[in-house]
C-alpha positions as CSV (number, residue, x, y, z in Angstrom):
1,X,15.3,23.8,-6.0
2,X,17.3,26.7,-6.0
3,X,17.9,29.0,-9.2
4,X,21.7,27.8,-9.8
5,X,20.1,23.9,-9.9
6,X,17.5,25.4,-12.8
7,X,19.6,27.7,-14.5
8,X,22.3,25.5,-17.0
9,X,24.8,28.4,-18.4
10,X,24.7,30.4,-14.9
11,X,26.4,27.3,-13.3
12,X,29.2,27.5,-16.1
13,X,30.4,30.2,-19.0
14,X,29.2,33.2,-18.8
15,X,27.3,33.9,-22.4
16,X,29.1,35.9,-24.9
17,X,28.4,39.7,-25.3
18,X,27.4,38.5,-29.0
19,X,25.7,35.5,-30.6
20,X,24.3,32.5,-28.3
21,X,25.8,31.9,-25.1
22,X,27.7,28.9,-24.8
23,X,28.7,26.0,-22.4
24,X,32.0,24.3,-21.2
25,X,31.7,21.8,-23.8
26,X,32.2,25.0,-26.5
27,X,28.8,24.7,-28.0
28,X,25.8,26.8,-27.7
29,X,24.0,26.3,-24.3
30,X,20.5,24.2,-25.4
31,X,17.2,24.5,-23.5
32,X,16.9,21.4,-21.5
33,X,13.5,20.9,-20.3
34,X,12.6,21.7,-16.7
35,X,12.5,18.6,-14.1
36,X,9.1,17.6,-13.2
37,X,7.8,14.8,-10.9
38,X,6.8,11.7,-12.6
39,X,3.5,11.7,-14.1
40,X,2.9,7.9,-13.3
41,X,4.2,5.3,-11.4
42,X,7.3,3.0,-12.8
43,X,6.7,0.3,-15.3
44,X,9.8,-0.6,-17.0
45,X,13.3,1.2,-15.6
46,X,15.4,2.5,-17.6
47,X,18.4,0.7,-17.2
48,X,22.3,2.9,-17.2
49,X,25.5,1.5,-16.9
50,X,27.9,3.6,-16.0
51,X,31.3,2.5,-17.7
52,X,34.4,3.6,-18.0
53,X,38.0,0.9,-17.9
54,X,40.0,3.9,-16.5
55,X,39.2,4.2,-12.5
56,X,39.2,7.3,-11.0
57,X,37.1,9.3,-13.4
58,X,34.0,10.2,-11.6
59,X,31.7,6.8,-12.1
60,X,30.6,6.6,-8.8
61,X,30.7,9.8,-7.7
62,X,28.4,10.2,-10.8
63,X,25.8,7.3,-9.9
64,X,25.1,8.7,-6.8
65,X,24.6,12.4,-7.6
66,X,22.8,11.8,-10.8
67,X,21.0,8.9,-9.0
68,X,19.9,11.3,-5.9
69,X,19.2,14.4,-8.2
70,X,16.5,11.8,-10.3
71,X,15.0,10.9,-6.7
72,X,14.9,14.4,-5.6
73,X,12.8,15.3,-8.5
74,X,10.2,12.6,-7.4
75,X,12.1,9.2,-9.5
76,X,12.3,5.6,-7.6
77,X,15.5,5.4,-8.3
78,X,17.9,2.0,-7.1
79,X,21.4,2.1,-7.7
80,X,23.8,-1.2,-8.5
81,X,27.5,-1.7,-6.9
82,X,28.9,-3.8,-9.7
83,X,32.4,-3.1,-8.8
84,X,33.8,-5.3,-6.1
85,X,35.8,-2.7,-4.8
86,X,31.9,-1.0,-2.9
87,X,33.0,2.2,-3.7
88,X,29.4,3.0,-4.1
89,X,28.1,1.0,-0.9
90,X,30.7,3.1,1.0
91,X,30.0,6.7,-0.7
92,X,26.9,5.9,0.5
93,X,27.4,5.3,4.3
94,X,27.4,1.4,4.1
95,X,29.8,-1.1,5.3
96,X,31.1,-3.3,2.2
97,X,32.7,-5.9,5.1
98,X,30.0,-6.1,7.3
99,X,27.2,-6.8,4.4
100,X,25.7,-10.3,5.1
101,X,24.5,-9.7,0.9
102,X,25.2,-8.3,-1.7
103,X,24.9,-8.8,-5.1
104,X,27.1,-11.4,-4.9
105,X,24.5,-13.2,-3.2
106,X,22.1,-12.6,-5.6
107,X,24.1,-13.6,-8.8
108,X,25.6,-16.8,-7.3
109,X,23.5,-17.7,-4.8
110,X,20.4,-17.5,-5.7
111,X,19.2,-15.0,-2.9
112,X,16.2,-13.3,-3.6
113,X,16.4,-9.6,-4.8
114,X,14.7,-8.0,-1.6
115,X,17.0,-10.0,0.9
116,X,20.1,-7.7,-1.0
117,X,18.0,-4.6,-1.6
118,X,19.0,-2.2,1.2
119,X,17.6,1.9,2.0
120,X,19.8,4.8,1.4
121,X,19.5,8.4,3.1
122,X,17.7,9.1,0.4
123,X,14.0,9.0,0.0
124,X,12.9,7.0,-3.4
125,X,16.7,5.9,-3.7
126,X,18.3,2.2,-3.1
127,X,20.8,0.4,-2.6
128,X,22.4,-2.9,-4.0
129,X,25.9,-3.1,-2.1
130,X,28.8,-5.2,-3.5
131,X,31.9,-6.5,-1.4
132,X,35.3,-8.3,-2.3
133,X,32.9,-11.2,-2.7
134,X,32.2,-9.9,-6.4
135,X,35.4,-10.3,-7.6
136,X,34.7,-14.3,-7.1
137,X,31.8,-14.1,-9.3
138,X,33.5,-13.0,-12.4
139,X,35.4,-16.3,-12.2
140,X,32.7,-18.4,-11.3
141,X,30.6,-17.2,-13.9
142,X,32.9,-18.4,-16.7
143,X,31.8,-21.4,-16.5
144,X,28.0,-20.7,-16.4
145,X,25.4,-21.3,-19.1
146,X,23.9,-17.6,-20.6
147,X,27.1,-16.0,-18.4
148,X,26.6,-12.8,-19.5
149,X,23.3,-12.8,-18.7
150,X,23.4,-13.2,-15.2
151,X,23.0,-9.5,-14.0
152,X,20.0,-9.1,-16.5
153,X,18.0,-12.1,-14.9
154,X,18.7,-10.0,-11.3
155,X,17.5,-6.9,-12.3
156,X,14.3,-7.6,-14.7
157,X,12.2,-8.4,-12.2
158,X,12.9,-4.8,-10.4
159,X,12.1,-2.6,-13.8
160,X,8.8,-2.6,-12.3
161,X,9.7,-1.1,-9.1
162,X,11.8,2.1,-10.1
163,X,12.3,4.7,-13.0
164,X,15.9,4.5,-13.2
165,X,18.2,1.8,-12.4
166,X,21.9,2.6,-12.0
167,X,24.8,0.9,-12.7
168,X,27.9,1.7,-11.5
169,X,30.7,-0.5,-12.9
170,X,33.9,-1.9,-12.1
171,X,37.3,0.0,-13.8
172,X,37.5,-2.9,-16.5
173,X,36.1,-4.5,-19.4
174,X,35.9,-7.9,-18.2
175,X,32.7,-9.9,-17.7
176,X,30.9,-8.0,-15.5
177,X,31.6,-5.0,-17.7
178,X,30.1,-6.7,-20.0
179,X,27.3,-8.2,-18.1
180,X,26.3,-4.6,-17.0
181,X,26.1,-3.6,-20.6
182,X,23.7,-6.6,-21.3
183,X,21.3,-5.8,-18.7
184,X,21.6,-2.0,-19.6
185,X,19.3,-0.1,-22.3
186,X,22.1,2.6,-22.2
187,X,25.4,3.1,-21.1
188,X,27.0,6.5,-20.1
189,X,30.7,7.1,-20.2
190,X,31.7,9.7,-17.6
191,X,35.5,11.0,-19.1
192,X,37.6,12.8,-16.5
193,X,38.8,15.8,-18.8
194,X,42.4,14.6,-18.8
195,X,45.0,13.4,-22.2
196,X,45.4,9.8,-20.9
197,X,41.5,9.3,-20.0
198,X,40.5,10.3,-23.5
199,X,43.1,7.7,-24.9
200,X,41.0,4.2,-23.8
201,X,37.9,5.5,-24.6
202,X,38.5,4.2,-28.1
203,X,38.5,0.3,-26.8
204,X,35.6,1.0,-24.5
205,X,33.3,2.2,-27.7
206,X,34.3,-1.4,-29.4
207,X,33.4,-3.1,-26.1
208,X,29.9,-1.4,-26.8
209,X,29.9,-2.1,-30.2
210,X,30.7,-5.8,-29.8
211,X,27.7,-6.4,-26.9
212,X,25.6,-4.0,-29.6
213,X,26.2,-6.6,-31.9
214,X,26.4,-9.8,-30.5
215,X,24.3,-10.0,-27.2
216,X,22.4,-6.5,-26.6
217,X,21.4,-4.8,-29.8
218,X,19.1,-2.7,-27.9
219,X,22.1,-0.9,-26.2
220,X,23.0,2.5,-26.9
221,X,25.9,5.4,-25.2
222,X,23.3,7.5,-24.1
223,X,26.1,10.1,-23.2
224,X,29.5,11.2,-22.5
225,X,29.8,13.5,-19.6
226,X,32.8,15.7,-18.9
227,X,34.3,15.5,-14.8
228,X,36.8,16.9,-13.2
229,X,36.9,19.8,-15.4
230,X,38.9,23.0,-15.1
231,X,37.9,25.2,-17.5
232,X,40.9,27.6,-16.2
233,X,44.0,25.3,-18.1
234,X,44.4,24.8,-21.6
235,X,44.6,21.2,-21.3
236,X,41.2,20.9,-19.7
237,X,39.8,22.9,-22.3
238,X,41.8,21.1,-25.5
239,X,40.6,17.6,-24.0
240,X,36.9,18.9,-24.0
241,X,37.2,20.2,-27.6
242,X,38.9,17.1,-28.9
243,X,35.9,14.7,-26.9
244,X,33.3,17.1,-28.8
245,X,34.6,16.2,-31.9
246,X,35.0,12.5,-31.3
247,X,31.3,12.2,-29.7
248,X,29.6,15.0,-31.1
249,X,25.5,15.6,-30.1
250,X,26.6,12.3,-27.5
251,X,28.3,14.6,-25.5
252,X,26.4,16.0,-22.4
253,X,26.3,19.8,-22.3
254,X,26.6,19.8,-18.4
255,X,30.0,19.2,-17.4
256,X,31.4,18.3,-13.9
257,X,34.0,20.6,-12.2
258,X,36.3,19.8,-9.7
259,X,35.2,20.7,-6.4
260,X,36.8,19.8,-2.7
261,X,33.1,18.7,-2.0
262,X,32.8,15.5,-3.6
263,X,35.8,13.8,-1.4
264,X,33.7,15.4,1.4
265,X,30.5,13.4,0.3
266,X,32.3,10.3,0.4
267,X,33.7,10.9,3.7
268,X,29.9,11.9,5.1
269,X,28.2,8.7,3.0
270,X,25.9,11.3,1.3
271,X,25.7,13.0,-2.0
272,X,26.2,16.5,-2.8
273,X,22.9,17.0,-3.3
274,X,22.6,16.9,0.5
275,X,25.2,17.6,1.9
276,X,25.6,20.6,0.3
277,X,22.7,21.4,-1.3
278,X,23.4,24.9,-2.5
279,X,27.0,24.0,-4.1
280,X,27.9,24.4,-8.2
281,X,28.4,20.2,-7.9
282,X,24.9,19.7,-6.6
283,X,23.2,22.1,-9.1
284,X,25.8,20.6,-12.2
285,X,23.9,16.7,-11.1
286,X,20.9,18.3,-11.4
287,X,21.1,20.0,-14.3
288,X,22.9,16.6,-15.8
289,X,19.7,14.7,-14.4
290,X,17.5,17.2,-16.6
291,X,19.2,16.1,-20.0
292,X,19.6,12.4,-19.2
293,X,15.9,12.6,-18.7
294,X,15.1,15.1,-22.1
295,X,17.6,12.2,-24.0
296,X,15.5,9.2,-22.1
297,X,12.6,10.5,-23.4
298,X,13.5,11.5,-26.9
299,X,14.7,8.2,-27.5
């Protein structure tokens, strides 16, 4: 790894000539523990749903960087397409039209969980595509018994395979939103740094309380993380000071700049942390793959 991936501020701010030196997010720059490989193999996954109701925000782009930066540092590591556009499945080189499963198949079907599990580039790291066939399941499901369960009975019997199971959900709040968030021990809210973002994060946090309350109580926000930031405009800067005082400590102090590379990744069906190893974006995932696991472990 090279020394921009371990060293947080230097990818960021640079400190103050007084006092401690401080992040993007405006607070003093914390140590975060160094990655290490896991000390034993998996036994129960954490489980992350990445949500957000506004598309466009980084949630993908997200699951597969943090999601390769994990199995980098030696994590099994198997990422979910829960949206039915396969954003994901195609930021990752595969063809959402040409899958003969997907979790589709595996929700409504019945198929078994290795007949949809599919390799990435990535060692440690796989796949569960989705298709336009998804969107048919959140109708079909309505009528089911334990509906909101149905992504939970999928995935339990994987916890033992991986370390970290990913989630990356569809722009909405409907019931696979909200099936995501029952199979999840954690959700993480990746806010572009932009006025109108900021805005529906309100309804999303009542969305998590309500499954909190009434189907998940285990379920916590591990973390908000700042993307497509420009620390260069006032705006970008006045959003990240008003999301520090709405979330507080829940706000990540890695934050995720805007870069030409990440359209790039999608275009090559890698992430960053290959194709450009060396970039600020592929040191920023790992650095935001150190805290998520300093918070998973704390917890």
């Amino acid at each position: 790894m090279t020394n921009a991936a371990n060293s947080g501020p230097a990818l960021f701010e640079d400190p103050t000539a007084d006092g401690p030196e401080l992040g993007p997010t405006g607070r003093p720059w914390p140590h975060i523990p160094e990655m290490h490989p896991p000390s034993a193999p998996p036994t129960r996954a954490h489980i992350i749903a990445m949500c957000n109701q506004k598309g466009g925000v980084g949630k993908t782009t997200t699951t597969i960087n943090l999601g390769a930066a994990l199995a980098e540092a030696g994590y099994r590591v198997l990422l979910v397409d829960f949206d039915p556009q396969g954003s994901l499945s195609v930021g990752l080189g595969a063809d959402p039209h040409s899958m003969d499963l997907s979790i589709y198949n595996a929700l409504m079907d019945d198929a078994s969980v290795d007949e949809v599990l599919l390799p990435t580039g990535v060692e440690g790291m796989d796949l569960i595509g989705s298709n336009i066939d998804l969107s048919a399941a959140e109708l079909q499901l309505v009528s089911e018994v334990a509906r909101e369960q149905a992504l939970s009975r999928v995935l339990t019997p994987l916890r033992s395979r991986y370390h970290f199971i990913l989630i990356d959900c569809a722009p909405s709040l409907g019931l696979l939103t909200i099936n995501a968030m029952t199979a999840a021990d954690r959700v993480l809210i990746p806010l572009e740094c932009e006025y109108f973002a900021l805005r529906g994060v309100a309804l999303l946090q009542r969305t998590i309380d309500m499954v909190q309350r009434r189907i998940n109580p285990e379920l916590k926000i591990l973390g908000v993380v700042g993307t497509m930031f420009d620390g260069r405009t006032l705006h970008g800067r006045e959003v990240m000071e008003r999301v520090v005082e709405a979330f507080g400590d829940k706000v990540f102090h890695t934050v995720i700049r805007r870069t030409v590379k990440f359209p790039e990744t999608t275009v090559a069906g890698e992430p960053i942390t290959t194709y450009a190893s060396a970039s600020p974006g592929a040191g920023a995932y790992r650095v935001l793959a150190r805290e998520v696991l300093s918070r998973c472990h704390d917890e």
